[in-house]
C-alpha positions as CSV (number, residue, x, y, z in Angstrom):
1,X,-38.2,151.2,-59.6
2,X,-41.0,151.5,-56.9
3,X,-43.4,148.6,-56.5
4,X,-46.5,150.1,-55.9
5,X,-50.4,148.8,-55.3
6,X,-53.6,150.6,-54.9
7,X,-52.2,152.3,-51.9
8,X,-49.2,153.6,-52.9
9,X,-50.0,153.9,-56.8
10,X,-50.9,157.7,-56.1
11,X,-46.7,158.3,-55.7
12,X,-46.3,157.7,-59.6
13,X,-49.3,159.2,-60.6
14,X,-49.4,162.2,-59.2
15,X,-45.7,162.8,-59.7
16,X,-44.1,165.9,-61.5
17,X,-43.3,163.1,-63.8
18,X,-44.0,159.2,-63.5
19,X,-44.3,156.5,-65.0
20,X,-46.5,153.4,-64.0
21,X,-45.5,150.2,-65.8
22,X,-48.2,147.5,-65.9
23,X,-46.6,144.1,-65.6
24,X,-48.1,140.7,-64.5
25,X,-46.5,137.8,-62.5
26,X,-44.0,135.1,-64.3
27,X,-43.7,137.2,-67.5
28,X,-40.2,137.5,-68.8
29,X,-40.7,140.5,-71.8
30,X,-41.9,142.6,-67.9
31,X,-38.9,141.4,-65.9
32,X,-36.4,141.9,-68.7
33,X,-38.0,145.6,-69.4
34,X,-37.8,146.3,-65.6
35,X,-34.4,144.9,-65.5
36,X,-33.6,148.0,-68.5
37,X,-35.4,150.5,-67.0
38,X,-33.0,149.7,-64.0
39,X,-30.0,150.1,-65.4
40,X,-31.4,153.5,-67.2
41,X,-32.0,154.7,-63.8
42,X,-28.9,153.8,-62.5
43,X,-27.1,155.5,-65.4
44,X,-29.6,158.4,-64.5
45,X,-30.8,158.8,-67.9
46,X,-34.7,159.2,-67.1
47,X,-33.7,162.4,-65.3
48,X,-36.4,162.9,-62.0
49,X,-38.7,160.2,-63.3
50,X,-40.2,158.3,-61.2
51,X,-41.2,155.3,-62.1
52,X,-43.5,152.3,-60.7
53,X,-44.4,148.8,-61.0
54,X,-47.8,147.5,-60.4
55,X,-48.4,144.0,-61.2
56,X,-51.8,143.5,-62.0
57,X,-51.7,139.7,-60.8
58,X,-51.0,140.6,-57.5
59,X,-53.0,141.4,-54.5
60,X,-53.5,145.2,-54.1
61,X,-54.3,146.3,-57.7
62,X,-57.8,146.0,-57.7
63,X,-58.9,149.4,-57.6
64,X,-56.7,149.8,-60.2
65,X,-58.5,147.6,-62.1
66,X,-61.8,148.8,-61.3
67,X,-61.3,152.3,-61.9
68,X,-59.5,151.6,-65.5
69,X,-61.9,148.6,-67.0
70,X,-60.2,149.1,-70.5
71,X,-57.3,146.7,-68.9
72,X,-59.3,144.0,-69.8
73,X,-58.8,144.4,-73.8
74,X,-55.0,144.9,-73.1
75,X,-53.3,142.4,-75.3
76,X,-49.4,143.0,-74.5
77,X,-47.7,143.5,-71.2
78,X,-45.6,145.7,-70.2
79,X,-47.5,148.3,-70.3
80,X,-46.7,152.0,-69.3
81,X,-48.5,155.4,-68.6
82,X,-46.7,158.4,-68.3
83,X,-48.2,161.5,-66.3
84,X,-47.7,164.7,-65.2
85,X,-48.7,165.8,-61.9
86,X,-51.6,163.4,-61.6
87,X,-52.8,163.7,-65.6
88,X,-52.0,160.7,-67.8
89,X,-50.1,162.1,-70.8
90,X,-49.2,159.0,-72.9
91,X,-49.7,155.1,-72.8
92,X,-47.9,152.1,-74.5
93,X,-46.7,148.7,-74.5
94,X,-43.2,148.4,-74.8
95,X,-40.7,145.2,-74.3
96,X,-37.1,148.0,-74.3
97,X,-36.1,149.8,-71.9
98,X,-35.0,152.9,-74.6
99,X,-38.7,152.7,-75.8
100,X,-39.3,154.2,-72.8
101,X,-36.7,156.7,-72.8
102,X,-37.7,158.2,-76.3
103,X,-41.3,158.7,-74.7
104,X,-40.2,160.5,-71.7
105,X,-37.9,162.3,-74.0
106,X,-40.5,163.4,-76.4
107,X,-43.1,163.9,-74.0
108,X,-40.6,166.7,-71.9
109,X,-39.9,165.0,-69.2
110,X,-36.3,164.7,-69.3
């Protein structure tokens, strides 16, 4: 998994597939669903996914912030957006790792 910020964010989104998952510091539901998403890679079940983590607590997000201003009603984190070549496809919150999977699976990716 790639950490990413507002300078590096653009390697997930405008991926042939990607997916960015919103997490914030000292939250244990985002380091166990990172620590899935791991082991899903290293069993290379997400196919050429490529996947990112931007935590929102951190410096460097906040043009992420600023340019999405609905992340201010999010209630649940993780979150994830999947795109496709720069165009979000799908969005949701998601504690599993094989949450994930089903999405990518459903949305083509893989």
């Amino acid at each position: 998994m790639l950490y990413v910020d507002d300078n590096t964010v653009e390697r997930v989104t405008g991926a042939r597939h990607g997916a960015l998952v919103l997490a914030k510091d000292e939250c244990d539901n985002c380091a166990a669903y990172e620590a899935q998403i791991s082991r899903l890679q290293e069993d290379r079940l997400l196919g050429d996914l490529v996947v990112g983590k931007l935590v929102l607590t951190q410096p460097g997000s906040r043009e992420f912030k600023r340019a999405n201003p609905w992340l201010s009603e999010l209630d649940f984190l993780p979150y994830a957006l999947l795109y496709t070549s720069g165009e979000k496809v799908d969005e949701f919150a998601a504690s599993k790792g094989t949450y994930l999977l089903e999405r990518v699976a459903d949305a083509g990716f893989i």
